[in-house]
LOVEXVO-159542 format. One record per residue (C-alpha): x, y, z; residue in one letter. Coordinates in steps of 0.2 Angstrom, whole numbers, plus 5000, padded with zeros to 4 digits. Layout:
! residues N
XYZa/...
***
This chain:
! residues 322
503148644861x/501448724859x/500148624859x/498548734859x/497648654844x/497248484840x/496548384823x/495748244826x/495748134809x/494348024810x/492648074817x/491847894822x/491947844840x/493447814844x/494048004836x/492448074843x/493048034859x/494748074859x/493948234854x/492848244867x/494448224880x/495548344871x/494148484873x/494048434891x/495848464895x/495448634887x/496248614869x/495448684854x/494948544845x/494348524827x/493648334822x/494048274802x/492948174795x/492248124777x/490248114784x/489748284779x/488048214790x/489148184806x/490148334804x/488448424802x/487748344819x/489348374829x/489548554823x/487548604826x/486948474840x/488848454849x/488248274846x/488848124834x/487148044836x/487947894822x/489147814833x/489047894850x/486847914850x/486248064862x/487948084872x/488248274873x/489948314866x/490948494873x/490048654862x/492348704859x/492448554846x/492348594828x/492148494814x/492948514796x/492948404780x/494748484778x/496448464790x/496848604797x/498448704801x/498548624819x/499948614833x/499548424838x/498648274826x/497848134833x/497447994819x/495747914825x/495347764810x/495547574807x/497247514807x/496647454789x/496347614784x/497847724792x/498947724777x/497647804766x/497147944777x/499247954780x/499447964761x/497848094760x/498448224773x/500348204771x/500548364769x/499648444784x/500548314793x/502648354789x/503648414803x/502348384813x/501848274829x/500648144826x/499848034839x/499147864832x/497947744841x/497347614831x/497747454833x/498247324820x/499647264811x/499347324792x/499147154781x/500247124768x/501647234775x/501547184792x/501747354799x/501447434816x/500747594812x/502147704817x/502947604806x/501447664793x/501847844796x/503547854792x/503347774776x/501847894771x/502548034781x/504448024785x/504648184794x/503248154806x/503448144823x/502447984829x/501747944847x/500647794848x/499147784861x/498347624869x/497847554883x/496147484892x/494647594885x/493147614875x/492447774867x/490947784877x/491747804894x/493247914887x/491848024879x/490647994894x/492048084904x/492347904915x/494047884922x/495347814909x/497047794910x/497947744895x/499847744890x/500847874880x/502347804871x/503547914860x/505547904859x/505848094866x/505348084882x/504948264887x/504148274871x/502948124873x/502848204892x/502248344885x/500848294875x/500348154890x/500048344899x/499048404883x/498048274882x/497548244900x/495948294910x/494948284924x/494348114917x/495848064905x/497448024911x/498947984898x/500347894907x/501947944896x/503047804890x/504547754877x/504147584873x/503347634856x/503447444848x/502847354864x/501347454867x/501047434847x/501247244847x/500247234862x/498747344858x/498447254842x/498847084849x/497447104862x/496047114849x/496546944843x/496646884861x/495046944864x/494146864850x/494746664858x/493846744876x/492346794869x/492246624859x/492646524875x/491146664882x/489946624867x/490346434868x/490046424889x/491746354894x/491546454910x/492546584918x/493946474922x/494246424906x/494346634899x/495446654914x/496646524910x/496746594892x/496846754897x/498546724909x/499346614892x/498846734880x/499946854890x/501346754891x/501146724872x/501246924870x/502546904880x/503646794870x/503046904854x/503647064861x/505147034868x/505646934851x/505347104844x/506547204853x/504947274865x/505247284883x/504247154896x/503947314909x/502647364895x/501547214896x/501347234916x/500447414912x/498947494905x/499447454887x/499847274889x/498847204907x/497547344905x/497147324887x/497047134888x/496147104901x/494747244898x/494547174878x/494746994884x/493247014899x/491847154891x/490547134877x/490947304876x/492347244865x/491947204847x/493347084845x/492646994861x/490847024855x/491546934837x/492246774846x/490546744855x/489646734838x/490946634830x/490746504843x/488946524842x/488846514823x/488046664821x/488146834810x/489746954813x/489047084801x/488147184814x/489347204827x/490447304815x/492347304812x/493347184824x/495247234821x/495647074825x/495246974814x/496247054798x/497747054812x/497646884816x/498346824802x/499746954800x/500246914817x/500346744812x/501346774796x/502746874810x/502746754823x/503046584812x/504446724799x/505246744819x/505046564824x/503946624837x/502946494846x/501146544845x/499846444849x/498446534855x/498546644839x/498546494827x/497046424835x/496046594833x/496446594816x/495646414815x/494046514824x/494146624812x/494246544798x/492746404801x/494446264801x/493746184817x/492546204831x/492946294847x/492846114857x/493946044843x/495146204845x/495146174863x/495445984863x/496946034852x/497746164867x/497446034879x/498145924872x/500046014869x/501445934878x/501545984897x/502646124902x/503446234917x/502646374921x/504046504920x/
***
């Protein structure tokens, strides 16, 4: 499988960064985007001063308002948004692999996005990437270590290879649906910690949630037909706890000013919050027992305070710890 050149699709962070470690594994890298002012900056300055500020990105990556004919795609947008940019490149895309890293559930549907790409793009080949990282380490060139899930396995090995650098390390997996569910069900997980953050409960009230929000994803996964051995790695501990513990984390940053009654606007898109409800269409469909997620949708939506919300969870029945 040659894998010499890689599209980027998306040149915000997230895609900027991804970028950024491609080149530095030594790939030819071309960034897609729709801002002909951040294509501009990243092909002239080797910067994307609108979402990354003055970080210095590798002199290799391109940038190019159109997909081009490359060996390996990486889709870099909102979850939200994946279906459309699917739909817009569909036919660059057939026949080809393509590794997705949002995470979300798409509302209405509630797909996974894998699920997104073979309805858009049935002849795709689709890998999903996640686990514990922001864009400003990754492009900063800090140690990361994320999960790689595909269904071939000397495929998805492959790519890990591509992929990984002296400061990006791709752990190859076959899990596809756990390390989906789990990646987009740590961003609503980490809006409840940064509300428990923004209202003051302490640390050992985040740490409590934290432990019975994995459980929860737990439950939810293995429902699904995911495998438990996924939520003990980087995509389901990993992720979890780094979004449930950092303001780094926009979902996190989003729950402190929910608690605190503040404006969300500025913090930009939290992918929680348009999952938290798909999530909890699935899980009461499946007759899953979620708690946790239906007292975040009651954060989100302004239902009840976050000491009303909490008086609720400690007041459910008493249970084993299992």
């Amino acid at each position: 499988m040659q894998l010499d050149h890689v599209a980027v699709i998306g040149a915000g962070a997230w895609g900027t960064a991804l970028a950024q470690a491609a080149a530095l594994a030594g790939r030819q890298v071309t960034l897609v985007g729709r801002d002909a002012e951040v294509l501009a900056d990243i092909a002239t300055n080797h910067r994307n001063t609108r979402h990354l500020g003055a970080l210095p990105l590798a002199e290799s990556i391109g940038a190019s308002a159109q997909l081009p004919a490359a060996d390996l795609f990486v889709l870099a947008v909102p979850a939200q948004a994946s279906r459309a940019a699917l739909q817009t490149h569909a036919a660059g895309l057939a026949g080809k692999p393509v590794v997705l890293t949002a995470k979300g559930l798409e509302t209405g549907t509630h797909k996974r996005q894998s699920e997104v790409l073979h309805e858009t793009v049935p002849d795709a080949v689709g890998y999903v990437l996640s686990g514990p990282s922001f864009a400003t380490d990754v492009a900063a060139g800090r140690p990361t270590a994320v999960t790689l899930a595909g269904d071939d396995a000397e495929a998805t090995s492959l790519i890990a290879a591509a992929l990984a650098g002296p400061s990006f390390r791709p752990y190859a997996a076959d899990d596809r649906l756990g390390v989906e569910i789990a990646g987009a069900l740590k961003n609503v997980y980490a809006l409840g910690c940064g509300a428990v953050e923004g209202a003051a409960l302490g640390a050992s009230a985040r740490a409590a949630l934290i432990a019975r929000a994995f459980a929860e994803l737990n439950r939810i996964v293995v429902r699904l037909g995911g495998s438990p051995h996924t939520l003990a790695g980087l995509a389901g501990l990993g992720d979890l706890t780094l979004s449930c513990t950092s303001p780094q984390s926009r979902n996190y940053r989003h729950g402190m000013a929910l608690a605190r009654h503040e404006p969300t606007a500025a913090i930009g898109l939290a992918e929680g919050v348009a999952t938290a409800p798909v999530a909890r269409e699935l899980t009461a469909a499946l007759g899953i027992d979620a708690p946790l997620i239906e007292a975040i949708i009651l954060l989100i939506d302004g239902s009840a305070t976050i000491d009303e919300i909490v008086a609720g969870l400690m007041a459910r029945p008493l249970k084993r710890e299992h």
